[in-house]
C-alpha positions, 0 to 999 in steps of 0.5 A: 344629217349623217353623211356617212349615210350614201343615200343621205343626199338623196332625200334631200332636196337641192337648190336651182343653183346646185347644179353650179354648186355641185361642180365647184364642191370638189370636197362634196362637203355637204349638210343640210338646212332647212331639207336642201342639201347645203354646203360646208364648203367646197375647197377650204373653209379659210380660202372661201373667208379670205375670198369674202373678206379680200374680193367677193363670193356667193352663198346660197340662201335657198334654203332660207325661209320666205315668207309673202305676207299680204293685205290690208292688215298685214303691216299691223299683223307684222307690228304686234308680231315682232318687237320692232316698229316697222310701220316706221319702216319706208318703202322698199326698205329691209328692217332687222327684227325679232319676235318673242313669246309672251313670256318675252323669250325670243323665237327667231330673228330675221328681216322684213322687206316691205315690197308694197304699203300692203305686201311684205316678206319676212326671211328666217333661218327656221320654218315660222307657220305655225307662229304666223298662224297664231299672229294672224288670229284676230286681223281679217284682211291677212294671207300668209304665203309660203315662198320658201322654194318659189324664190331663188335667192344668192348672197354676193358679199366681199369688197369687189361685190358692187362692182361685179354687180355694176360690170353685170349690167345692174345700172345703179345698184351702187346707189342703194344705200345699206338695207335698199331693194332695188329691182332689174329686168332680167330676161323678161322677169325682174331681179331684187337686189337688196344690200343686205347680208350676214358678213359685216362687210359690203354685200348684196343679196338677189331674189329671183325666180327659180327658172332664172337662177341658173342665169343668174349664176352664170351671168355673175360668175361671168361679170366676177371672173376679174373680181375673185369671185368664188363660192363659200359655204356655211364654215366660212359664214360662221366666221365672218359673222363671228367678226362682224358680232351677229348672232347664230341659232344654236349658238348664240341663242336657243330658239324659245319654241324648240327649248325644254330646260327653263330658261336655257332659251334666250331674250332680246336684252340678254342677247344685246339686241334691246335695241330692237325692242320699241315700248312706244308702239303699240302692243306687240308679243312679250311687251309686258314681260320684256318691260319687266325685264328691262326694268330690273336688267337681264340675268345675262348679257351676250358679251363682245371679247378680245382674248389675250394670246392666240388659242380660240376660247371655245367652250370656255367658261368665263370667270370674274373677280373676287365678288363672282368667285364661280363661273360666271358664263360662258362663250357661244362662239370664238375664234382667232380672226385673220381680219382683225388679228385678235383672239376673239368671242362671244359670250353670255356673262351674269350682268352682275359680274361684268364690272371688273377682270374677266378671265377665260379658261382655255383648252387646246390640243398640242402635238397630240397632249392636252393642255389649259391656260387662264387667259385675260378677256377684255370687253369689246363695245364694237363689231370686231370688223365693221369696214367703212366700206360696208356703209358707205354709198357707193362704196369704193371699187377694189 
């Protein structure tokens, strides 16, 4: 969105929380996502970061899509729709998943809750109609519902987030464990809470409805006055997911169906993510191309790095040994971490060439000149960030 454009906002629509939102934006750095006005961030990208990281702040999932999926066959439409099994999957409980094309490229990734034996909700960060139109051919007992502008839902994430929960009245909220759904009365309707969320650290997020979101807020903010409690926007997502090695769209993967150069999408090997993909279940979409794949290995393989010196690697290319004397890939995200205090990245090398030196080619800025330099790369296996806390029931009260 253009946001030069002083009707832009206009045409977009705001979330039930952006009345809050809007007072607390005193930069009014606004986008966009999927059509809601969304913030950027509201004071300073790194101030909302360290407010995740230290005590705890909100992001606004609206925008979100949600979608009910409901009836007899909704768990088997589900199953041969993503990679995972999720009738493994217990009650109550939310599961990670992707889904793929036939030809083994991944569409999306988002989370399932299973509400009932006959009830999910699947979340993305992308409309999906259109593919679970095409999923539900063949099952007669399956009705997929919208429910994207029917559900407020707020993501409460950093160290002090149990414990603004518990000092709002949430009785038990720190016995969930890690990917629970809890559920609370809350004036005359209920309130789910799930621990899930984007940051790698302790976090929770709440679903309700619409009418109630306004409540909802104020009743947090009350709670989280003595806790830090602050808003952070799509900035500072991007960097505390970057530590905790999620994935992004658009940076880490191209979603399948929006791609038009062959290949420049992306699969669930090449991406690290093949732990989500169970052959033992029955037939799901891509099997037989993600079978092949695994067989022979992925071209690609999305890479965790620590980066000698301080100068984030953005853009860079990466480049190898003797054996691969070209480029052999390039990073999708990178940054200097104030939490780990490491210069790190992701990035897609040729699996053939990861054995060995691995080096990235880095531009930077100056006092105005240009400069580059060649540094080393070493491979991480973990999570840039991953505190004990983030599993840990119940977790600790800062």
């Amino acid at each position: 969105m253009n946001m030069n454009d002083p009707y832009a906002g206009e045409r977009l629509k705001e979330s039930p929380f952006h009345p809050r939102e809007d007072a607390l934006n005193i930069r009014n750095a606004w986008g966009a996502w999927n059509g809601y006005k969304f913030a950027e961030y509201y004071y300073d990208a790194e101030y909302e970061y360290f407010c995740v990281r230290n005590t705890c702040a909100t992001y606004n999932i609206c925008p979100m899509q949600k979608y009910h999926i409901s009836g007899r066959d909704a768990e088997a439409m589900l199953n041969r729709m993503v990679t995972r099994d999720i009738v493994k999957q217990p009650l109550n409980r939310v599961a990670y998943v992707l889904w793929c094309t036939d030809e083994g490229r991944m569409i999306d990734d988002g989370t399932i809750f299973k509400l009932a034996s006959d009830k999910f909700m699947l979340t993305c960060g992308s409309p999906c109609s259109a593919w679970l139109e095409k999923s539900v051919f063949g099952f007669d007992d399956v009705t997929v519902t919208d429910v994207s502008d029917e559900i407020a839902a707020l993501s409460l994430q950093g160290p002090t987030s149990c414990a603004v929960l518990k000092k709002m009245g949430l009785d038990g909220i720190e016995t969930a464990k890690a990917f629970d759904i809890m559920r609370f009365p809350f004036h005359g309707d209920t309130l789910m809470v799930s621990r899930t969320g984007f940051t790698g650290d302790l976090g929770y997020e709440l679903w309700i409805a619409p009418e109630l979101a306004l409540d909802l807020w104020d009743e947090l903010y009350a709670a989280g006055s003595d806790y830090g409690i602050q808003p952070y926007g799509e900035a500072a997502t991007n960097m505390a997911r970057l530590e905790a090695a999620f994935i992004m769209p658009g940076m880490e993967f191209n979603e399948a169906l929006k791609t038009i150069h062959f290949e420049h999408d992306q699969t669930p090997f090449e991406l690290s993510l093949g732990w989500l993909v169970d052959f033992s279940k029955p037939h799901f979409s891509g099997r037989n191309a993600l079978l092949k794949e695994k067989k022979r290995g992925p071209i690609y393989t999305l890479t965790k790095l620590d980066i000698e010196g301080n100068k984030p690697a953005e853009g860079s290319y990466i480049y190898g040994n003797t054996r691969c004397t070209r480029e052999i890939g390039y990073v999708t995200s990178a940054m200097w971490s104030p939490a780990v205090k490491a210069n790190i990245a992701l990035a897609m090398i040729r699996t053939e060439c990861l054995q060995g030196d691995l080096w990235a080619e880095i531009y930077y800025e100056k006092e105005l000149r240009q400069y580059h330099k060649v540094a080393r790369c070493t491979v991480r296996k973990k999570p840039f960030w991953a505190p004990a806390r983030a599993r840990a029931t119940p977790p600790p009260d800062f």
